[in-house]
C-alpha positions in Angstrom: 9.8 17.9 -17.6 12.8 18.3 -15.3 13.8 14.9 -14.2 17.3 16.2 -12.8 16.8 14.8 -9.1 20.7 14.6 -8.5 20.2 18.9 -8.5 17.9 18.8 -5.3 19.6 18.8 -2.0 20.4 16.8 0.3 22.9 15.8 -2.7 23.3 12.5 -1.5 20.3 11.9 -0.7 18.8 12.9 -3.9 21.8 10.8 -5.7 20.7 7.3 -3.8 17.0 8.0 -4.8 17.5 8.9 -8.3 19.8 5.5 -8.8 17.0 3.8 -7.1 13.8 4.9 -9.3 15.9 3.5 -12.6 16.2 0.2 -11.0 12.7 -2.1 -11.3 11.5 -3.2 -8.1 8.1 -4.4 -8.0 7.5 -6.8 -4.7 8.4 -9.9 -6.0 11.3 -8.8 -8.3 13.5 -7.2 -6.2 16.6 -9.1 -7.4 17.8 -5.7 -9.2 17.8 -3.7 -6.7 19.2 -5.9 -3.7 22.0 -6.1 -6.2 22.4 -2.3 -6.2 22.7 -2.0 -2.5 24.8 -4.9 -2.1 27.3 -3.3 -5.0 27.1 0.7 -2.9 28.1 -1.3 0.6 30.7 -2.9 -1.1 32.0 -0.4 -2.5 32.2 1.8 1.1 33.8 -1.4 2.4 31.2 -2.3 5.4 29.9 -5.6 6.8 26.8 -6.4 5.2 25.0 -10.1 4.3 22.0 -11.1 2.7 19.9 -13.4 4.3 17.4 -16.5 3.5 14.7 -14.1 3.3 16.6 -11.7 0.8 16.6 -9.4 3.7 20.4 -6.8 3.6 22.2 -6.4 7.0 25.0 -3.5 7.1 26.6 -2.7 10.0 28.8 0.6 10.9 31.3 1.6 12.8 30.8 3.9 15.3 32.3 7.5 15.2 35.8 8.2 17.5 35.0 8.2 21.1 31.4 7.5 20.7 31.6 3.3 20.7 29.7 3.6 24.0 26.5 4.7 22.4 23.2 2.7 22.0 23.3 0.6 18.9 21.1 1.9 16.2 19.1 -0.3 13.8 18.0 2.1 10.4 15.4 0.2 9.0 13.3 0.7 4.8 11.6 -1.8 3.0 13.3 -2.1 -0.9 10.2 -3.3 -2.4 7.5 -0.9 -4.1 3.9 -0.6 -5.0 3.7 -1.2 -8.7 0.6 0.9 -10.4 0.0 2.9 -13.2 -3.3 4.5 -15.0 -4.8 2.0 -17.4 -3.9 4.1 -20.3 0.1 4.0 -19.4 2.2 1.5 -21.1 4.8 0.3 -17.8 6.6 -3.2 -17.3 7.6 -2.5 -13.7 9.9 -5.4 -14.3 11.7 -3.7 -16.5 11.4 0.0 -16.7 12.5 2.3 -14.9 9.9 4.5 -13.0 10.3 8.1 -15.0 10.4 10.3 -12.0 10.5 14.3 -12.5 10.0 17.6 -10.6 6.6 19.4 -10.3 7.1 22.3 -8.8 7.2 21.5 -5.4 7.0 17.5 -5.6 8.6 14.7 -7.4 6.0 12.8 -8.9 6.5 9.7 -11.8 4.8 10.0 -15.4 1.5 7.8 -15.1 2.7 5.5 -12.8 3.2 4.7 -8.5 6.6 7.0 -7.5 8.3 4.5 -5.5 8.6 7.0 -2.9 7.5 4.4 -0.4 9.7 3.7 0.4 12.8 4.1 -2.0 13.3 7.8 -0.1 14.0 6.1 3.5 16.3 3.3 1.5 17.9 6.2 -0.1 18.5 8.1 3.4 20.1 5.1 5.0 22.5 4.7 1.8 23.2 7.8 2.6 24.0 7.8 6.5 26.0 4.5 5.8 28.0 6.5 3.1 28.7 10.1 5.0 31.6 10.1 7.5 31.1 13.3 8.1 28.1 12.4 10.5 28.6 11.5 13.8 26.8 8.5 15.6 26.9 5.4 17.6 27.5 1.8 16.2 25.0 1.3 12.9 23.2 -1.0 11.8 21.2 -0.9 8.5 18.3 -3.1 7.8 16.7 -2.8 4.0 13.7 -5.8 3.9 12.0 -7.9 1.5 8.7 -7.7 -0.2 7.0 -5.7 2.1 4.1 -4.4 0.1 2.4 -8.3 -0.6 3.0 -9.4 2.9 6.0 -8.2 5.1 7.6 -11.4 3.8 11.2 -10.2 4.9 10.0 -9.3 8.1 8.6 -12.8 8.6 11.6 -14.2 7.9 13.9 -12.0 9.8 15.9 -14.9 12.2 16.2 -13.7 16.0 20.4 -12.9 16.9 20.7 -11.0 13.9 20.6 -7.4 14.8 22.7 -6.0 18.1 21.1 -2.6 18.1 19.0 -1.8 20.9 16.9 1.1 19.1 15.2 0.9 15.2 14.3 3.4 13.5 11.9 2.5 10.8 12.0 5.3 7.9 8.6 4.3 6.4 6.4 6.9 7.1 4.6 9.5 5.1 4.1 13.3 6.8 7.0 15.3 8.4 6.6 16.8 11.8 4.6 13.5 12.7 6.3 11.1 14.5 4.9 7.0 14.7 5.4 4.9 17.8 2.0 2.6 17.1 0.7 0.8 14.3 -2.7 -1.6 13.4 -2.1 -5.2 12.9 -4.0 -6.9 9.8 -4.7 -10.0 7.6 -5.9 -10.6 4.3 -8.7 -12.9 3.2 -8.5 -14.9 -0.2 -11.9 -15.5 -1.4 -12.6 -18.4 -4.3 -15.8 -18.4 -6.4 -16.4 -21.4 -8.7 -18.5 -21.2 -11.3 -19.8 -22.7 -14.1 -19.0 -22.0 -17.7 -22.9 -21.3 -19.7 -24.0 -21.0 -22.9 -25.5 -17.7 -23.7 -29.5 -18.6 -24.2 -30.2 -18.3 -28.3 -31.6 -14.9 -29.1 -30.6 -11.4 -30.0 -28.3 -10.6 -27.2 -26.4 -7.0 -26.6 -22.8 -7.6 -24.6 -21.8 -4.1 -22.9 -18.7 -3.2 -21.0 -19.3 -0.6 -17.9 -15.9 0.6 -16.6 -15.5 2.7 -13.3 -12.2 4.7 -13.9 -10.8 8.0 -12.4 -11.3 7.6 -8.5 -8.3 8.5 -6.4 -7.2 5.3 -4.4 -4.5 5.2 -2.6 -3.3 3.3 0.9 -5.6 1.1 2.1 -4.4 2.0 5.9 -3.4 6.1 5.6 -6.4 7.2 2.8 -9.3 4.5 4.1 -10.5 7.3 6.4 -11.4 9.9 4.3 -14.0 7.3 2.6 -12.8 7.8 -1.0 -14.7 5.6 -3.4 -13.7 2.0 -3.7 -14.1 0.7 -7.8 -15.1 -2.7 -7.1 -17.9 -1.8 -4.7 -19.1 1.0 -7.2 -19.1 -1.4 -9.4 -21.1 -4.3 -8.1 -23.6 -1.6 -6.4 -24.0 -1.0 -10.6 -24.4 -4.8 -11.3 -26.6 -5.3 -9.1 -28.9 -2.3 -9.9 -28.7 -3.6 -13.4 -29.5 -6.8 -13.2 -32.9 -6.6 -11.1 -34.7 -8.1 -14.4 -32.2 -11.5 -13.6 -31.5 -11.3 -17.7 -28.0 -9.4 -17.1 -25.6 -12.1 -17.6 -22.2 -11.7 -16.3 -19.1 -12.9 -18.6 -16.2 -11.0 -17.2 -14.8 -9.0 -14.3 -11.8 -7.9 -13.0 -11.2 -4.8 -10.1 -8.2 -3.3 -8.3 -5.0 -5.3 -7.6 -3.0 -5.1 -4.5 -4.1 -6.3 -0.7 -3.1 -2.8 0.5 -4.6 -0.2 -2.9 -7.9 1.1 -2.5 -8.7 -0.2 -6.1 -9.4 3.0 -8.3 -10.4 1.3 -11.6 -12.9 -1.7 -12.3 -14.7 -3.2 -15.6 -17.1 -5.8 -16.5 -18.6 -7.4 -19.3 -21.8 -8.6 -19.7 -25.1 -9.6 -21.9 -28.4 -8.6 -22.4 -31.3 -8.9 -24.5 -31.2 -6.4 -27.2 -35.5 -5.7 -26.8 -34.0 -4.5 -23.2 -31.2 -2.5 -24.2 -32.8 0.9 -24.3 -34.9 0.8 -21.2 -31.8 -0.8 -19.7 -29.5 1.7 -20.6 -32.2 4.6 -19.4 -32.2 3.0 -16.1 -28.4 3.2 -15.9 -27.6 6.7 -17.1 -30.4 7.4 -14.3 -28.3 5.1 -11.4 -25.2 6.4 -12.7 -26.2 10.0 -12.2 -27.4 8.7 -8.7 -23.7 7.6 -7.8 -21.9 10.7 -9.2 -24.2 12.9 -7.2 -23.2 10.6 -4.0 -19.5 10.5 -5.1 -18.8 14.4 -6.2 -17.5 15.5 -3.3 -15.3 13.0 -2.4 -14.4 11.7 -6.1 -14.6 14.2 -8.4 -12.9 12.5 -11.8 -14.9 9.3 -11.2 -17.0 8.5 -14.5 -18.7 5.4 -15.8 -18.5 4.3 -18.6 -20.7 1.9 -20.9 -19.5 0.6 -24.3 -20.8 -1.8 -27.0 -18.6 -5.0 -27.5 -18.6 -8.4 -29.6 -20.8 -11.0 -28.8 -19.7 -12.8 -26.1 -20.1 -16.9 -26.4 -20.2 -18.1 -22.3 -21.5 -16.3 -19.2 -21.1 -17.2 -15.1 -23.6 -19.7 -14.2 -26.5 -17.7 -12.2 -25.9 -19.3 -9.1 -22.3 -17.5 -9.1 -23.7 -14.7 -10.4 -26.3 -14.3 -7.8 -23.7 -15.0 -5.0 -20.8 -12.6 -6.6 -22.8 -9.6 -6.9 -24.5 -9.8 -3.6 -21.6 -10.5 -1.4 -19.4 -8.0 -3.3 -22.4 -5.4 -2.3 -23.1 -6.6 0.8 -19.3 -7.6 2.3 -17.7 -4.6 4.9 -16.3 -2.2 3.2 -14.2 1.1 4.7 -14.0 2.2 8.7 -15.4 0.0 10.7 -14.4 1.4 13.8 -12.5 4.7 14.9 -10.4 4.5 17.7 -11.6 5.5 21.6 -8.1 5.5 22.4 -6.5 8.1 20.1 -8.7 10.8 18.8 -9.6 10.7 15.1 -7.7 7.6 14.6 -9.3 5.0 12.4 -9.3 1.6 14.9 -10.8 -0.7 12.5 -11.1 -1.6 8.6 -11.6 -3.5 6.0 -10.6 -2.9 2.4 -12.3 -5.3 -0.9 -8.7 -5.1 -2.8 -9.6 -7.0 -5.9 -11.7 -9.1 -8.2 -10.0 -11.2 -10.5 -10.6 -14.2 -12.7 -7.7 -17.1 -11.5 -7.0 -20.4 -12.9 -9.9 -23.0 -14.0 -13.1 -21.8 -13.6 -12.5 -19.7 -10.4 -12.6 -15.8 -9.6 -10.7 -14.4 -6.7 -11.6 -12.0 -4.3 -9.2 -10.4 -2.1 -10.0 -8.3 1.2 -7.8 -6.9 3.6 -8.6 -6.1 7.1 -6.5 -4.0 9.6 -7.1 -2.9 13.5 -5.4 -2.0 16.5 -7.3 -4.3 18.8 -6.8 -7.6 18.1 -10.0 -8.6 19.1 -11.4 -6.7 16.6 -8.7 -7.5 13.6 -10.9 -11.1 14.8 -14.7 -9.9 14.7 -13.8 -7.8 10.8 -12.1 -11.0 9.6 -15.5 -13.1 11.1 -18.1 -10.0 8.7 -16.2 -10.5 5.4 -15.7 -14.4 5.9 -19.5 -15.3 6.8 -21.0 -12.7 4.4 -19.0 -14.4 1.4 -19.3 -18.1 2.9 -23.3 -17.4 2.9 -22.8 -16.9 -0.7 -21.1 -20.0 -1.0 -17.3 -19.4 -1.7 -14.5 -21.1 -0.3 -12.5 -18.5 2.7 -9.1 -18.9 3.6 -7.0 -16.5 6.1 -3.3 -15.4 5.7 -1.4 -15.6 9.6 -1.6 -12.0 9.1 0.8 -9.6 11.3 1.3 -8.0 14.7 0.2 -4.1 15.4 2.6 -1.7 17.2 1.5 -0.7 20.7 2.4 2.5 21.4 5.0 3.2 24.6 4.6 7.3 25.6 7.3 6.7 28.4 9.7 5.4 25.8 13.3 7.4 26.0 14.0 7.3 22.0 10.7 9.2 21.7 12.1 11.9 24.2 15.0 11.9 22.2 13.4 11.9 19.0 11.3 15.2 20.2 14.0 16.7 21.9 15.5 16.7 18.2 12.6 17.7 16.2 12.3 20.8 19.0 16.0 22.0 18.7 16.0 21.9 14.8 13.1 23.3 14.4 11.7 25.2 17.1 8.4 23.5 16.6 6.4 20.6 18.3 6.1 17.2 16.7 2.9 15.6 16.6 3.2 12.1 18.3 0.9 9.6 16.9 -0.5 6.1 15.9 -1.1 5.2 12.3 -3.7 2.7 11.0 -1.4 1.3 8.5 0.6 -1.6 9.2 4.4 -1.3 9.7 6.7 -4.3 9.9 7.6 -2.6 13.5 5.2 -5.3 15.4 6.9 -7.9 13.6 10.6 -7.1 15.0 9.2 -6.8 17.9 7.9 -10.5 18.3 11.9 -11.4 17.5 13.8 -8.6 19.4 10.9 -7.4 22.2 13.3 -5.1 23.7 14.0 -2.6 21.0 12.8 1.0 21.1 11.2 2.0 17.9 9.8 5.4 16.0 8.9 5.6 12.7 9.2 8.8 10.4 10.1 10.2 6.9 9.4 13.2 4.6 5.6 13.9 3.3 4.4 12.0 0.5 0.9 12.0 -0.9 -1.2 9.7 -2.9 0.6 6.2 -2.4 -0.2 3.1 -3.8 -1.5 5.2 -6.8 -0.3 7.2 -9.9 -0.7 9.7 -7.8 1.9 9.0 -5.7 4.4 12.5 -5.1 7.2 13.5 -2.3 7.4 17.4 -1.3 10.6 18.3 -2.0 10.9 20.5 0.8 10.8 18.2 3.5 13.5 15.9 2.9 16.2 18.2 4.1 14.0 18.6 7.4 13.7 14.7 7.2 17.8 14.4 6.9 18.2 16.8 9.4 16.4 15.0 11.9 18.0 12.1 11.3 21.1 13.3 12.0 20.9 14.8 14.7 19.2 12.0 16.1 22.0 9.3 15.3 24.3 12.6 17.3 22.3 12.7 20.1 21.3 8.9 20.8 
């Protein structure tokens, strides 16, 4: 396993990046490394604060004789997605992600790369730390907790940044260039239920666990309709329990607002004079999903397993309630985009299922679009299909999308670039994921904005790899778009 990332070129680059997957930086725990890019600015002796919001602001001289230039923001998020394969023993808090080359990718042992977006922090370390490039007056912008909620975007005060152009370096194919974005909220779901007694008789408790679908991003993967865990697993429940003597102790599915969940598990009890017809008529549902699944999913198993006793069990209202909003609740595209050709306009992603404090379980859902009307109407589905079933709905503010400006100059720039490197044409598009783009807008509504990076694959999963060969291309473009600005 060759985990020698400093050999990979560009050097620098690869240095920052390297320095940056040792450092723990869940969303939420990003004291470590804040401290690290506080420490490299020092260091190079530039202006740079921390704000309320834990966001870092640099700024950079321009070159000789080109103070005249339009001031350019370079903008990365610090925090990352922290997942890993159930089977993987990780503290994101306090390990350090064990990244390596394969073949053509970096990819981390059993656990999210950090690629999103530690490569674009790395490239603006790297910008601010090369005087052999020549540009304009810099800024650098590296935000908070952007994974759980764009909470340093929020929080970024208006006066702050003088540039008149960002540059947002949080985007995942090369030769694609962003200039729009969807806007989203999340919706926090909260079940109570009653602790039962399990009724006296011989009783078998079974666990079924959906493992080995492929996840990913919520807002890039939620297209190609890849098999969400907690659905597949409630569509199960809910085949299982037509005799109404399934009863539900446990449950938990998925994890972040923005992972398409890829693992799920629940416990439950039946009577043992049902257990072999019951487990007949499962093998025969299960076979009935993998069939529905194989070309999409094609590790996705389910599992069934004997366990101890269990003593208590959801009351059966909640039960009734749980497993039919969680089958009947929006799930995937809702709506492809009339404005821009294969687009996804509209989604909605059922994140997780979790037991929280008291006698509570926690649903999260996330909903993006591109029409704001329609970010309204997906919210309105999943909020009266889970009050029906009687659980309490509340709504985060949520955040702006990006609309797109074709007459903007950066983007002629940006091409111009991409066409003199590289002799090729860049494809110019909107993405369904939500960048924190819309955000800086509502505080500095005159900047000019695009959004790229090099390729990466499989985010927001253990999947998660970056091609090596596109982040010279990446750097490249970058500089000779600070040159030409």
């Amino acid at each position: 396993m060759d985990k020698n990332l400093t050999a990979l070129k560009p050097a620098l680059v690869w240095k920052h990046f390297a320095r940056i997957a040792d450092i723990p930086r869940p969303s939420h725990h990003e004291e470590k490394i804040r401290r690290y890019v506080l420490d490299c600015v020092r260091d190079m002796g530039l202006e740079h604060c921390e704000d309320e919001a834990h966001n870092i602001y640099v700024r950079k001289p321009a070159t000789k004789g080109m103070e005249d230039r339009k001031g350019v923001i370079l903008q990365a998020h610090l925090d990352m997605v922290p997942q890993k394969n159930n089977d993987k023993v990780f503290d994101f808090e306090n390990d350090p992600i064990e990244a390596y080359i394969d073949g053509e990718w970096v990819t981390a042992n059993g656990t999210t790369l950090g690629a999103d977006n530690g490569i674009g922090a790395a490239a603006i370390l790297a910008v601010l730390e090369d005087d052999t490039l020549v540009h304009g007056p810099l800024e650098a912008l590296f935000t908070a907790t952007e994974e759980t909620g764009m909470d340093g975007a929020f929080g970024l005060k208006a006066g702050l940044l003088r540039g008149d152009i960002l540059l947002n370096l949080d985007s995942e194919t090369e030769g694609e260039l962003y200039v729009g974005c969807a806007g989203g909220l999340d919706a926090n779901i909260v079940f109570d239920y009653a602790e039962t007694a399990v009724p006296a008789g011989d009783r078998a408790a079974l666990r079924i666990e959906i493992k080995g679908l492929k996840g990913g991003h919520s807002g890039i993967q939620i297209g190609t309709q890849r098999g969400n865990a907690n659905r597949l697993l409630f569509r199960f429940l809910r085949e299982a329990g037509k005799t109404r003597e399934l009863l539900l102790a446990s449950v938990d599915g998925g994890g972040l607002r923005n992972a398409i969940p890829r693992e799920a598990y629940a416990v439950f009890g039946i009577p043992t004079r049902l257990r072999e017809e019951f487990l007949s008529r499962c093998r025969l549902f299960a076979d009935d999903l993998h069939a529905e699944f194989k070309l999409r999913e094609p590790n996705f198993r389910i599992t069934l397993n004997e366990m101890p006793e269990v003593d208590t069990v959801l009351d059966m209202r909640t039960q009734t309630g749980l497993i039919q909003s969680l089958v009947g609740v929006p799930n995937g595209v809702i709506a492809m985009s009339f404005a821009v050709p294969g687009l996804v306009e509209t989604s909605t992603n059922l994140a997780s299922v979790k037991f929280g404090e008291g006698n509570t379980i926690v649903v999260t859902s996330s909903q993006r679009s591109s029409v704001e009307s329609a970010k309204t109407y997906v919210m309105q589905m999943v909020e009266s299909v889970f009050a029906l079933a009687g659980a309490d709905v509340a709504h985060s503010d949520g955040y702006p999308g990006w609309t797109p400006d074709p007459e903007s100059k950066l983007l002629e720039t940006t091409v111009a670039s991409y066409r003199r490197l590289f002799g090729d044409e860049p494809k110019v598009k909107a993405i369904h994921a939500g960048l924190e783009c819309g955000l800086f807008l509502e505080k500095y509504p005159e900047l000019e904005m695009v959004s790229f990076g090099p390729t990466l694959r499989g985010v927001h999963s253990p999947d998660e790899r970056l091609e090596i060969a596109t982040v010279p291309r990446f750097w490249e473009l970058l500089s000779d778009i600070l040159r030409h600005i």
